[in-house]
N, C-alpha and C positions, 0 to 999 in steps of 0.2 A: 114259782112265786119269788124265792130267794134269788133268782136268776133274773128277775125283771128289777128286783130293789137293786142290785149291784148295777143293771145297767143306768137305771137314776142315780146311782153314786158315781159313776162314770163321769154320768154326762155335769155333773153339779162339781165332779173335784175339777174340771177343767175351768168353768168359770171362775171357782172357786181362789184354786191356784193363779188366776190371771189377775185376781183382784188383789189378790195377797202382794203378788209383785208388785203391783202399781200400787198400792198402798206403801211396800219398804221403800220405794223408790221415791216418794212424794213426801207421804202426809209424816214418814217417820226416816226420812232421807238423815235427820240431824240425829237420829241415836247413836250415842259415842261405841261403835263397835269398830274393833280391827278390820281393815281390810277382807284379811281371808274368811273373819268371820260371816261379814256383807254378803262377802260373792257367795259364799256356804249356803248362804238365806235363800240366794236364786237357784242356784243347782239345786237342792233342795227339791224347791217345788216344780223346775222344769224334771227331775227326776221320777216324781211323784205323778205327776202328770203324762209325762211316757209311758212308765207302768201302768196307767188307767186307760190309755188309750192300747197298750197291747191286752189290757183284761176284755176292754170291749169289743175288740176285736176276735179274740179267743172265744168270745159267748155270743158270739151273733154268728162264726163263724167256725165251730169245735171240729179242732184237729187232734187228730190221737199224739202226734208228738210230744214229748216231755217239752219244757221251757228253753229258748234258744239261750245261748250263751249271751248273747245283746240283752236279755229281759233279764239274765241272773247279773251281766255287769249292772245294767240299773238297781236292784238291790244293796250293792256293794257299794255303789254310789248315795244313794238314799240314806244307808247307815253310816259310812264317812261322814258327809256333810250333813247330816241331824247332830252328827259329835260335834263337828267345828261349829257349827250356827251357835249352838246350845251352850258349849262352850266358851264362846264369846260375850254372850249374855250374864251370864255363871263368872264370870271375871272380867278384872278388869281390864281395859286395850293392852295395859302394859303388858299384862302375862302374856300376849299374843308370839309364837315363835314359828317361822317361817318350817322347822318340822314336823309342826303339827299336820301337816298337808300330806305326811305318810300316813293318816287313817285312812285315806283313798286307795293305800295300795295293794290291800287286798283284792282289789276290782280286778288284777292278774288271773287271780284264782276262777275265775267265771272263763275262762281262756284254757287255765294248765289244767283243770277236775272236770271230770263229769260232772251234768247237771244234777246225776241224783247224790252228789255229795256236799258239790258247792252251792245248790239251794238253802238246805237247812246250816250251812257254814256263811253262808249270808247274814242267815238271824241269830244266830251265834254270835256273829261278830256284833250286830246289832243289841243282844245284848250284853255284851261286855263293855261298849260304850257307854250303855241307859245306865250301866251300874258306873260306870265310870262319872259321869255326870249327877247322880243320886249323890256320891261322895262329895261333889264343887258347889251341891246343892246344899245339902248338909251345913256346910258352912255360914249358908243365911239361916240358921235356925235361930239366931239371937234378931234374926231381921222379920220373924214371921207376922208381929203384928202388922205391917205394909200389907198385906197379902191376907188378911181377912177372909175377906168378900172375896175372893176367887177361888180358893181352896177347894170350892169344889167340884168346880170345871178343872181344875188340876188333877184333881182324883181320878176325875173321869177322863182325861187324857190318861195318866197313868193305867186305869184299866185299859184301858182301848191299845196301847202299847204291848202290854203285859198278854193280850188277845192277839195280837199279830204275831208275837213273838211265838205263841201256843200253834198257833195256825202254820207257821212256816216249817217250826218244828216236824209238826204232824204232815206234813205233803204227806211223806213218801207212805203215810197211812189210810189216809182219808182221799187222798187219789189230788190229780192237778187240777181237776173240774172246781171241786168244791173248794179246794185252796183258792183257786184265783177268785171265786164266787166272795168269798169269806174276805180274802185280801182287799176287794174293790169294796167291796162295802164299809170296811173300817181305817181304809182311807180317807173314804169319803167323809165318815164319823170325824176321823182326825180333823181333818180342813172344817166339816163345821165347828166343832170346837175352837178352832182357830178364831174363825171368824168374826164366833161370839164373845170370845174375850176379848178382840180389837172394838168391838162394837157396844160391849155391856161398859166393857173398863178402858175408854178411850187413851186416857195416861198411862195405862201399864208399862209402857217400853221405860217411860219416866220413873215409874214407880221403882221397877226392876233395877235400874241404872243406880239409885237411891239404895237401895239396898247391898247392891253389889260392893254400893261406894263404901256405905258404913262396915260390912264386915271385913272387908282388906285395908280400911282405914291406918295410919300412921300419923300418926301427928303431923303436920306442916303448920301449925300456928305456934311453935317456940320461943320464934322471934317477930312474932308478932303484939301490937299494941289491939288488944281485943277490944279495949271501949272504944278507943278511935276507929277500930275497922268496923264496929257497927254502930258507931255516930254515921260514918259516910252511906252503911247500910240505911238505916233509918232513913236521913236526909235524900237518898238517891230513889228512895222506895215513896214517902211516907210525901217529900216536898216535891220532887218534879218526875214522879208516877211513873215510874219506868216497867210498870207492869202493866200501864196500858198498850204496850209493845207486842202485839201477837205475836211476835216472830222471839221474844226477849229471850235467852238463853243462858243458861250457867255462865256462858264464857264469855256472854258479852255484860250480862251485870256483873262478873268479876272484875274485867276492864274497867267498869264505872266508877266501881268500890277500890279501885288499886288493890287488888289481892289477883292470887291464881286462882283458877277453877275451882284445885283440890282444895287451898286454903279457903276461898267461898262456899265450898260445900258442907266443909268438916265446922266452920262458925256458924253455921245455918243451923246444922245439926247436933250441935252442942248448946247452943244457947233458947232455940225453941222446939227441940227434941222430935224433928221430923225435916225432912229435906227440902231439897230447892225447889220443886215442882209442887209440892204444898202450900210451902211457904208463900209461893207466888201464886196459886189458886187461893189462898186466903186473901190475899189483898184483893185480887176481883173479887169475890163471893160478898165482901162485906162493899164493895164498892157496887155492885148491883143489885145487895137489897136495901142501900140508900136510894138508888136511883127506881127499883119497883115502887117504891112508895112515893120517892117526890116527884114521878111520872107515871099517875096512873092510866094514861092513855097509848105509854110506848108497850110495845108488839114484848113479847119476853125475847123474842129472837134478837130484837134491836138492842136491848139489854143488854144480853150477853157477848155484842160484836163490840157494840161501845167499851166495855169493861176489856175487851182484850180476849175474849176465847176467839175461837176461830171456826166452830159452830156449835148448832143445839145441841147437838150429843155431849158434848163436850163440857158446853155450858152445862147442861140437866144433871149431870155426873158428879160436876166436883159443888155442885149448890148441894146438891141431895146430902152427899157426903160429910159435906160442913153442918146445913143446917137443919139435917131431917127432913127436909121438905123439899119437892119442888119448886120452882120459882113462882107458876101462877096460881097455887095453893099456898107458897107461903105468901102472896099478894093477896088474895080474898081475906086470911084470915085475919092479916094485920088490916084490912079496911074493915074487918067488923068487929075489931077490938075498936076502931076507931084512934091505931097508931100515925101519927105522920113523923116525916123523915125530919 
């Protein structure tokens, strides 16, 4: 039975992982990460995804051998690059240092050890990363109201982690059958969890970025004139709508406003006490529930294109978020209050 679920976890972390790519690579192509952290995000799941395919192939096809040195470098590689991805996310671009790409270099050891040493020294290292990154995390804890509503798909990444870590530990106890059994199925766990936080919280990577930005923040508005840098706010937002721009981003509404990024972020976020990706889902949200109501015959989908999201999910999300409601439930009920725009 547990042997037929892993092989469904098999076959789902592969699509899985192909979607997640082509998701970094597109729809979240403009998340401000370092370089090594980006390429970290691909190795990652191309790593994750080799492992799945030597589990499914180990259980359609059991051999009494231990794990070849190739399946235990993919481990070493999987916990490197979970540090660097995560990492990156966990700070800002600046902290980025071209040494951090020796967390790879234990992947030697899958080469210089036996496998029944360097298996459980795989997860080893894996966990002194998780705890390494627990510490970079830490640091958002003055940022946790952002993160609400997800906390507890994080938990449950966190256990699902905290199980692999348990399970790798234990090989050389519970035998390689059941390892690899164990292993493919809570990978698989892992990538849906992924999934679902791309898919429940469309802006996470934005949210994340907001957060990261507030707690390594520095002042950069010293020298700056605050009520004129948000007159131009205002005016560039409020008179010629630069949030109907799908594509609008930190750095190009900074250019609009003459400020830098950092300086656009940290007056965004001092002055209406949540960030730039907010800030600019408020404007569409209250710009489409003028238009649900002086258009009761547009689609909600057209709604939320006109206003600037760039689909329903996305729409649905940050409406819900602001005003409790759906869009075509907060449409019904303001037509039978009998509200017009």
């Amino acid at each position: 039975m547990l042997e037929s679920v892993a092989l469904v976890m098999v076959g789902f972390s592969l699509g899985a992982a192909a979607l997640l790519a082509l998701v970094g690579a597109t729809v979240h192509a403009q998340m401000e990460l370092a370089p090594l952290a980006r390429v970290a995000g691909f190795v990652l799941l191309g790593a994750l995804a080799a492992l799945q395919v030597e589990h499914g192939r180990a259980l359609l096809q059991p051999v009494a051998a231990g794990p070849s040195s190739l399946y235990v470098a993919g481990l070493f590689v999987a916990a490197g690059s979970f540090l660097l991805f995560f990492r990156g996310v966990l700070q800002p671009r600046d902290h980025a240092r071209a040494w951090h790409a020796l967390a790879l270099l234990p992947v030697l050891c899958a080469w210089l050890l036996p496998g029944a040493v360097a298996l459980p020294l795989a997860f080893a290292c894996g966990a002194g990363y998780a705890a390494w990154l627990a510490l970079l995390a830490h640091r958002l804890r003055e940022q946790r109201r952002r993160f609400r509503l997800e906390r507890g798909v994080f938990i449950a990444q966190a256990l699902i982690a905290l199980l692999v870590l348990v399970c790798g530990l234990a090989a050389p106890w519970i035998g390689l059958h059941w390892f690899r059994v164990a292993y493919a199925i809570l990978i698989g766990a892992g990538l849906f969890a992924a999934l679902y936080l791309l898919l429940r919280f469309p802006d996470l990577p934005a949210r994340a970025a907001e957060a990261v930005a507030g707690a390594y923040a520095v002042s950069t508005l010293t020298r700056v004139d605050r009520e004129a840098a948000l007159a131009r706010l205002r005016r560039v937002m409020e008179q010629d709508r630069a949030w109907l721009d799908e594509n609008l981003s930190l750095s190009s509404l900074a250019a609009l406003v003459e400020l830098t990024p950092h300086q656009l972020s940290e007056l965004i976020n001092t002055q209406f006490q949540f960030g730039f990706a907010r800030y600019v889902r408020g404007h569409r949200v209250e710009a489409a529930r003028r238009m649900l109501l002086a258009e009761p015959t547009a689609s909600v989908l057209a709604v939320g294109l006109a206003v600037g999201f760039t689909s329903q999910s996305t729409f649905y999300a940050a409406f819900r978020e602001i005003t409790g409601e759906v869009p075509g439930r907060y449409r019904r009920q303001a037509a039978q209050r009998g509200e017009r725009c």
